[in-house]
C-alpha positions in Angstrom: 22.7 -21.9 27.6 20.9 -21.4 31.0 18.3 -18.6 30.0 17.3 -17.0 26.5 19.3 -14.0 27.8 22.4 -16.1 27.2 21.2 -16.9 23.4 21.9 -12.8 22.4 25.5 -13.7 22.7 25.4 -15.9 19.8 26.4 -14.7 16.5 23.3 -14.9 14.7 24.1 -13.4 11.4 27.3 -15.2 10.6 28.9 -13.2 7.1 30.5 -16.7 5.6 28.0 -19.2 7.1 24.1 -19.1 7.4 23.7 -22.3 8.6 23.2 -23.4 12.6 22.6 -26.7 14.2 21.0 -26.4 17.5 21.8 -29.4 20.0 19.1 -29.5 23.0 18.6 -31.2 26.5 15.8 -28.4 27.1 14.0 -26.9 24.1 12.6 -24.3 27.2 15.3 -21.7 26.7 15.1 -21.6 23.2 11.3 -21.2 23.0 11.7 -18.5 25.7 14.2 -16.7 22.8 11.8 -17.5 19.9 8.9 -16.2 21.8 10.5 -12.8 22.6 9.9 -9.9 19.7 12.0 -10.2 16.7 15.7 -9.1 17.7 18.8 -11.3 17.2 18.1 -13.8 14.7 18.8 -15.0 11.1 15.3 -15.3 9.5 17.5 -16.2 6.6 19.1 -18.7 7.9 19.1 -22.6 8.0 17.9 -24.2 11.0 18.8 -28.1 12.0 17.4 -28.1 15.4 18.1 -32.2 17.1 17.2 -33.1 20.4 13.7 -32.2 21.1 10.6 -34.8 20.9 7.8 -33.7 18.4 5.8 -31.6 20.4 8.6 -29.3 21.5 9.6 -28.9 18.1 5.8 -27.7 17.4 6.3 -25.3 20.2 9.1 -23.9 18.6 8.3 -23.6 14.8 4.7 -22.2 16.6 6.8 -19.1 18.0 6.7 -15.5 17.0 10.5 -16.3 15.3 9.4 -19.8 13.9 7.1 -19.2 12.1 8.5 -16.5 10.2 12.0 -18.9 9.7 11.6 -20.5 5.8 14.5 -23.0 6.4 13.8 -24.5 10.2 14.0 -28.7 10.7 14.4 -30.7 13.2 15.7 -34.0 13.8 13.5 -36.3 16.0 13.8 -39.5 17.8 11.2 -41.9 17.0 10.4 -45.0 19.1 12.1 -46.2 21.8 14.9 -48.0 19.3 18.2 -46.4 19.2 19.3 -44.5 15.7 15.7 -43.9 14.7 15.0 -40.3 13.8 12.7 -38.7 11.6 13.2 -35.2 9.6 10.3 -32.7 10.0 10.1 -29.1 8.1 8.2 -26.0 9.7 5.2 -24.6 7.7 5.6 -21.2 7.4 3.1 -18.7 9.0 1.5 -21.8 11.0 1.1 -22.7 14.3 0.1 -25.3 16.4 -1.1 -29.2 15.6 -0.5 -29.5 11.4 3.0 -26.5 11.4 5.1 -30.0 10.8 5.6 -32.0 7.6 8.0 -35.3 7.8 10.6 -35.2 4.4 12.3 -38.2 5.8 13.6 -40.5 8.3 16.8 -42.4 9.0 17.6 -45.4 10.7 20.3 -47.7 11.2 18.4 -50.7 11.2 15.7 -50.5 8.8 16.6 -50.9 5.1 13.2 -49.8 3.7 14.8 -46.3 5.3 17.1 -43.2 4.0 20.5 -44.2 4.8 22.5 -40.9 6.6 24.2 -40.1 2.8 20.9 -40.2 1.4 19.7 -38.1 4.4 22.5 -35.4 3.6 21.5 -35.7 -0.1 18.5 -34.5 0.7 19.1 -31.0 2.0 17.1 -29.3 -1.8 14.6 -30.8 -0.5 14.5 -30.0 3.1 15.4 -27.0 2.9 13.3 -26.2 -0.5 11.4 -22.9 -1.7 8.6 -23.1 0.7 6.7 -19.7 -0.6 6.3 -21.1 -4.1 3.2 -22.5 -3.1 1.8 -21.5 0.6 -0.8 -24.3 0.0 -3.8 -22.0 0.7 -2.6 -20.2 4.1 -4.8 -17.9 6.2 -3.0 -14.1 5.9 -4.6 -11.3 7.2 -3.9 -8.0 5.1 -5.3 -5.1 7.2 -6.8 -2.1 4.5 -9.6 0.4 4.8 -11.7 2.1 1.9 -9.2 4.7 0.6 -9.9 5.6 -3.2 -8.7 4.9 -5.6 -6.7 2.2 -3.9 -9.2 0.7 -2.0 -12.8 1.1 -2.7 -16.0 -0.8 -1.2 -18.4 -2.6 -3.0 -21.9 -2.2 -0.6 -25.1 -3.7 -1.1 -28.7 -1.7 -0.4 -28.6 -1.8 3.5 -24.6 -0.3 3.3 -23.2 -4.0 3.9 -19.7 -4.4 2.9 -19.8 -7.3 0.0 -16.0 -6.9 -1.5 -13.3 -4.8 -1.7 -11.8 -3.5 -5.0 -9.2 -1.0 -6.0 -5.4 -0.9 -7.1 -4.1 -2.1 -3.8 -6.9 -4.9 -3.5 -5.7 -6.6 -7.0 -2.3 -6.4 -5.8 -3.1 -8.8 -3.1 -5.5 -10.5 -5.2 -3.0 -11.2 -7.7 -0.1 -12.2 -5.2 -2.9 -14.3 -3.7 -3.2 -16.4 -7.2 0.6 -16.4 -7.5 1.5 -18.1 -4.3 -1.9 -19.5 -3.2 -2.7 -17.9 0.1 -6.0 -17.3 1.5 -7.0 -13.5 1.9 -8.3 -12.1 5.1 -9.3 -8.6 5.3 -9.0 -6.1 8.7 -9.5 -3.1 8.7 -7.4 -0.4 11.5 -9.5 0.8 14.9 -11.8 3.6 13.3 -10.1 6.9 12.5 -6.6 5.3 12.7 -5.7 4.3 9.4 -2.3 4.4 8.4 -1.4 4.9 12.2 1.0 7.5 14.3 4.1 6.4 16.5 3.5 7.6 20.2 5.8 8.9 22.8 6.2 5.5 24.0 7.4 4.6 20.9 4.3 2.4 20.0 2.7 2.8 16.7 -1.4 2.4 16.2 -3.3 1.7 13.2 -2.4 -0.4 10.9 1.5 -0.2 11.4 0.6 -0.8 15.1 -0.7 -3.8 13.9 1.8 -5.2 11.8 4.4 -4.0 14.1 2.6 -6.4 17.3 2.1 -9.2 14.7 -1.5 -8.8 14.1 -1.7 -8.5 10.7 0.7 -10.3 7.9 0.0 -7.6 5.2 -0.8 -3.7 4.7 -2.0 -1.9 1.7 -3.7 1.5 1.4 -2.2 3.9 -0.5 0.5 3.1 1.4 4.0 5.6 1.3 7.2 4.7 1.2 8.9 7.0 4.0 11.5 6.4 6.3 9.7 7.3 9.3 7.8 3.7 9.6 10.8 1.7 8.7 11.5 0.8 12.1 8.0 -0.3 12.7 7.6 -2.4 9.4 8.9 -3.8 6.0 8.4 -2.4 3.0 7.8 -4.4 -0.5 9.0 -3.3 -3.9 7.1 -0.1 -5.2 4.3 -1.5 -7.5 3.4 2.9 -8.0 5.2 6.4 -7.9 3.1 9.6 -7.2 3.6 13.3 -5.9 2.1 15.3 -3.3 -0.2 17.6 -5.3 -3.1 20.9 -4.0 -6.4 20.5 -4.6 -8.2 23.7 -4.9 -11.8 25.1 -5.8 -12.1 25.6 -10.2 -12.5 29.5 -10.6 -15.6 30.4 -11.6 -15.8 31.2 -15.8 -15.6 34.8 -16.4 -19.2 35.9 -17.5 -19.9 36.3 -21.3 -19.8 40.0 -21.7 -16.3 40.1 -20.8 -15.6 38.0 -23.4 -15.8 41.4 -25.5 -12.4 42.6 -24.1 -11.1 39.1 -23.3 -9.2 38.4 -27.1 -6.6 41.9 -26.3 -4.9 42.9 -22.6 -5.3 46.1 -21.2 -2.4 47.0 -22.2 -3.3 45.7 -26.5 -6.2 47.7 -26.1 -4.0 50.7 -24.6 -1.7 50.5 -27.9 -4.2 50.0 -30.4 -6.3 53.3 -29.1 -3.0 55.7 -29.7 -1.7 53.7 -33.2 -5.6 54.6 -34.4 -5.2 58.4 -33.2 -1.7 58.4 -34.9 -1.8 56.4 -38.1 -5.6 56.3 -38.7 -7.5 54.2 -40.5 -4.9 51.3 -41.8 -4.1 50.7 -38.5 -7.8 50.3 -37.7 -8.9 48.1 -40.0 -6.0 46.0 -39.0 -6.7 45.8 -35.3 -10.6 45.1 -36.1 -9.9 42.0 -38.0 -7.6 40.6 -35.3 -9.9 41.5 -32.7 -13.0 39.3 -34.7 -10.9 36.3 -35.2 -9.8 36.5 -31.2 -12.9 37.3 -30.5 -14.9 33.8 -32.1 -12.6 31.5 -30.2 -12.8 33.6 -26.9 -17.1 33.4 -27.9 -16.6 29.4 -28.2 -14.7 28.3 -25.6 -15.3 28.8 -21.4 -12.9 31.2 -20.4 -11.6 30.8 -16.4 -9.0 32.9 -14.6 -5.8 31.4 -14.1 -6.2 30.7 -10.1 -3.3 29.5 -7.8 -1.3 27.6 -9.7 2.4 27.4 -8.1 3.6 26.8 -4.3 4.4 30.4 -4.1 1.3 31.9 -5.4 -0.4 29.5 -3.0 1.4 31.1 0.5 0.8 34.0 -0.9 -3.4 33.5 -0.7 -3.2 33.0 2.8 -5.4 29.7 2.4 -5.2 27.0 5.0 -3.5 24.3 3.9 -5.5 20.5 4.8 -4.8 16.7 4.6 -5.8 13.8 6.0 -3.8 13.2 9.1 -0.5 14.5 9.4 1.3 12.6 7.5 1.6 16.2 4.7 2.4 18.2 7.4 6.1 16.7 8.1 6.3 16.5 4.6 5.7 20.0 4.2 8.1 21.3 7.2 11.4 19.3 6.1 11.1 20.4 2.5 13.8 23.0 1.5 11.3 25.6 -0.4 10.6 27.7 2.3 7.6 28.3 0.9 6.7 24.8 1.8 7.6 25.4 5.0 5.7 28.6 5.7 2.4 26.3 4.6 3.2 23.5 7.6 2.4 25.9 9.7 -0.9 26.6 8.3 -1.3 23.1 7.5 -4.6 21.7 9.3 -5.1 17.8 9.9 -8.7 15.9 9.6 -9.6 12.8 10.3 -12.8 13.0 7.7 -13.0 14.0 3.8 -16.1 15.3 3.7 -15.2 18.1 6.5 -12.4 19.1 4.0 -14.4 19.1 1.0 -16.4 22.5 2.1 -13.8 24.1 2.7 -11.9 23.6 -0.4 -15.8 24.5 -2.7 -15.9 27.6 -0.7 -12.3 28.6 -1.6 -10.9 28.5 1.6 -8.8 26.0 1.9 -6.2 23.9 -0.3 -6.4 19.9 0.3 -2.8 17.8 -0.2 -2.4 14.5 -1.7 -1.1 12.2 -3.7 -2.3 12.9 -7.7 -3.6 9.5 -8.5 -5.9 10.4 -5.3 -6.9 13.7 -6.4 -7.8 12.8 -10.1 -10.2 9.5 -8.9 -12.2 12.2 -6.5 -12.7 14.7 -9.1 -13.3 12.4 -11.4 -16.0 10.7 -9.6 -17.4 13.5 -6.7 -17.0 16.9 -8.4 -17.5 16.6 -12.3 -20.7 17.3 -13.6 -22.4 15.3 -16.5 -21.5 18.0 -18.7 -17.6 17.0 -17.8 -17.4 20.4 -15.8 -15.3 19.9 -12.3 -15.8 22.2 -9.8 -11.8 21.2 -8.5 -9.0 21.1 -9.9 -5.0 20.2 -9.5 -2.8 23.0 -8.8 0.4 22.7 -11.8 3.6 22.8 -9.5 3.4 19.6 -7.3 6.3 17.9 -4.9 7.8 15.0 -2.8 7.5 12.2 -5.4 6.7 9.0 -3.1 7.1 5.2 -3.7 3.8 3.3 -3.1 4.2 -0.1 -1.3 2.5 -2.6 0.9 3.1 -3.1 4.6 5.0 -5.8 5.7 5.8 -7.7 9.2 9.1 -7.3 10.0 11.6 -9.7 8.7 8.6 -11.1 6.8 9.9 -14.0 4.5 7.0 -13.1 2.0 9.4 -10.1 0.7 11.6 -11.4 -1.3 8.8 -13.4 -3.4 6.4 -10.6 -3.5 8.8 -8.4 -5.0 9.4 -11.0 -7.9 5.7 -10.8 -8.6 5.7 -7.2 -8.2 8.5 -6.7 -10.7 6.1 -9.4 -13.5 2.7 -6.6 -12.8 5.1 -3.4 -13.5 6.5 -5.1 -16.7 3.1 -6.1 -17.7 1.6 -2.6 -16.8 -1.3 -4.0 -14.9 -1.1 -1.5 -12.1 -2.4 1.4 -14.6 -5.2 -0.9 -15.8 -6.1 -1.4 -13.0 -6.1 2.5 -12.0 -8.4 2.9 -14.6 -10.5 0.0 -14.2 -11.0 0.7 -10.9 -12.2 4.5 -11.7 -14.9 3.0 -14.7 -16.3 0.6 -12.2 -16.3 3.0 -9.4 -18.0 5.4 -11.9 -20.8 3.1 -12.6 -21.4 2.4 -9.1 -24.4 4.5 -8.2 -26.1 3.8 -11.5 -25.2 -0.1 -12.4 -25.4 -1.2 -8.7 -24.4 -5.1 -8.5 -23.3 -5.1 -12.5 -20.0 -3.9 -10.8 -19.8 -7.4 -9.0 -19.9 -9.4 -11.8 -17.5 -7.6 -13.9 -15.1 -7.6 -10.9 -15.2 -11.0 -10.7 -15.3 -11.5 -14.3 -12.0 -9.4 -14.3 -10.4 -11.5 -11.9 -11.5 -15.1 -13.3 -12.6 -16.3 -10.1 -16.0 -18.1 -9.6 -18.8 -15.4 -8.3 -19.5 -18.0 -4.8 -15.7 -17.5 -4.3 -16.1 -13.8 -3.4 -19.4 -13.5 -1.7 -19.5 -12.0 2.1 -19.2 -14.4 4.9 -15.7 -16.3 2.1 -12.6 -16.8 3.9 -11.6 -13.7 1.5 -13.8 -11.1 2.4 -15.1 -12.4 5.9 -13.7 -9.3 8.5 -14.9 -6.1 6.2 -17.4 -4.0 7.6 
């Protein structure tokens, strides 16, 4: 092969064999391939690459293919003597001096070596599980505070100290599993999940995992066909539908509580069966009316509000979400209600200029449910356990909730094994609601929500203080 232009004629993705053995004079070409953006090439394949002196094969397990390959050897000559080679495994997600670890060496002369047969014999090992145990590996998961599934912990002065949340004890807990070192990014400001552009580049933090920036992304993340190109997804470790936030009705003042326990149209009927049958009729309708009337009395009456898609085009009420992710939603539904609100569907890049708008009646806000309940929960319910919002009843779009992946990312297939072990064991809820008591305690506990993070995640307090490996990038 004379140029890595030549390599994209090779079959890469054999269906009956997996398995290549690369024979090199020139290791140049190949690392000219390996260094292009993923295209043609069998991440899942089995890699024997001979030929090359140590360095080169550094170079190449060091390239933006290598060091996403699991199974990627080489056979090296060692020494000036002929027939004396040594067998040297990648380390995934490594690069540079330390990516190689020697698993054997043959040698026709010396008996203290593996003979050839016991060199073939040897391919479990070489070409082991290498993401049982990423020996403490730098990854860098790029989130940004997005309740309930991320959430910042800050000291007096507004310093981020950790992260917590649902998506945050995902990675915490895949972190354990596989022992990998966490690194949290966070997105350019205002970008957050990120948009594709005309060019066909995404920005945020797709962008990032999509230029190989980042190894990880988690934040509420949905599954949707759209970023597919862009990124992999992992197993769903949470389901939710796109639900309206809208203002609470104000409670219908006490004197109307009066006529509340009949309708107009009771009242209407009871007025002519007392001018027609007289007074059996009336004692009848007062002792009704004075049991109503007690629970009506006891309990705060509010009007019934918007509560269905229909009702809610109807009102007229701009329709709001955070980015435009909604809005798409919105216009490919078939309701055609739905579609009438994407066209009165307004994007914003910050909550708290939506929040007004939805107190003052307004404006309807769109989001996932799990979202919804954590900010009434914790922004607009009194003391009294009186919200001032509340969750329209008819909702849509269920959505898969995942995390980010490069693409072609070997880490899939393990982190949905793990995955699958957290939904069995139904940590994900607990941790929904674990999240919303510490998050609830926040303003009035201050750093007791450090220690019973920690405490949760059985992990020495030193090990998670600002400045760790984990927690180093937030700000």
């Amino acid at each position: 092969m004379s140029d890595a232009r030549s390599l994209e004629s090779v079959a890469w993705r054999g269906k009956l064999c997996r398995g290549y053995i690369l024979l090199l004079t020139n290791h140049t070409t190949l690392h000219a391939f390996m260094s292009q953006p993923d295209g043609l090439w069998d991440f899942k394949g089995k890699f024997v690459v001979v030929g090359v002196s140590r360095e080169e094969l550094q170079e190449l397990a060091s390239s933006r293919k290598g060091v996403k390959t699991e199974h990627f050897i080489g056979i090296v000559k060692q020494g000036r003597k002929v027939g004396q080679w040594a067998v040297y495994t990648s380390i995934l997600y490594r690069s540079g001096p330390g990516n190689l670890h020697r698993v054997a060496t043959w040698s026709n002369t010396l008996r203290n070596s593996l003979s050839s047969s016991n060199l073939v014999d040897s391919h479990v090992a070489q070409f082991a599980d290498h993401l049982k145990d990423l020996f403490g590996i730098p990854l860098k998961v790029v989130t940004f505070e997005f309740e309930p599934s991320v959430l910042y912990y800050r000291d007096s002065s507004g310093k981020v100290e950790f992260p917590f949340g649902i998506d945050i004890e995902v990675v915490n807990a895949l972190a354990r599993t596989l022992n990998f070192t966490i690194i949290f990014e966070e997105p350019p400001k205002g970008e957050l999940w990120g948009v594709e552009g005309d060019d066909g580049e995404w920005t945020g933090m797709v962008g990032r995992l999509a230029r190989g920036e980042a190894d990880i992304g988690v934040a509420n993340l949905f599954l949707t066909l759209t970023r597919l190109g862009a990124v992999d997804y992992s197993a769903p470790y949470d389901a939710e539908v796109s639900c309206f936030l809208v203002r609470s009705d104000p409670a219908v003042p006490r004197w109307m509580s009066l006529v509340l326990p009949f309708q107009f149209t009771t009242w209407g009927a009871i007025l002519v069966g007392v001018l027609v049958t007289g007074v059996f009729l009336y004692v009848f309708a007062v002792a009704a009316y004075c049991s109503n009337l007690t629970a009506f009395l006891t309990v705060t009456h509010r009007p019934q509000g918007i509560n269905t898609i229909r009702s809610l085009h109807a009102a007229h009420m701009e329709v709001s979400g955070l980015g435009s992710f909604f809005k798409g939603a919105l216009a490919s539904a078939v309701d055609p209600y739905l579609q009438g609100l994407a066209k009165r569907f307004v994007p914003y890049q910050e909550l708290d200029l939506v929040w007004n708008q939805v107190k003052e009646g307004h404006a309807a806000y769109l989001h996932n449910r799990q979202f919804l309940e954590f900010v009434i929960a914790t922004q607009f319910t009194s003391t009294k356990g009186e919200s001032s919002m509340r969750i329209m009843k008819e909702c849509f779009a269920p959505y898969s909730i995942a995390m980010a992946l490069q693409r072609n990312s070997p880490l899939k297939k393990k982190f949905d094994h793990v995955i699958s072990w957290m939904l069995a064991s139904g940590l994900v809820r607990h941790w929904f609601l674990e999240s919303l008591r510490l998050s609830r305690k926040c303003s009035c506990w201050g750093r007791f929500i450090h220690t019973e993070t920690l405490k949760s995640r059985n992990i020495p307090r030193h090990s998670a203080s600002l400045g760790s490996p984990e927690h180093r990038h937030l700000s």
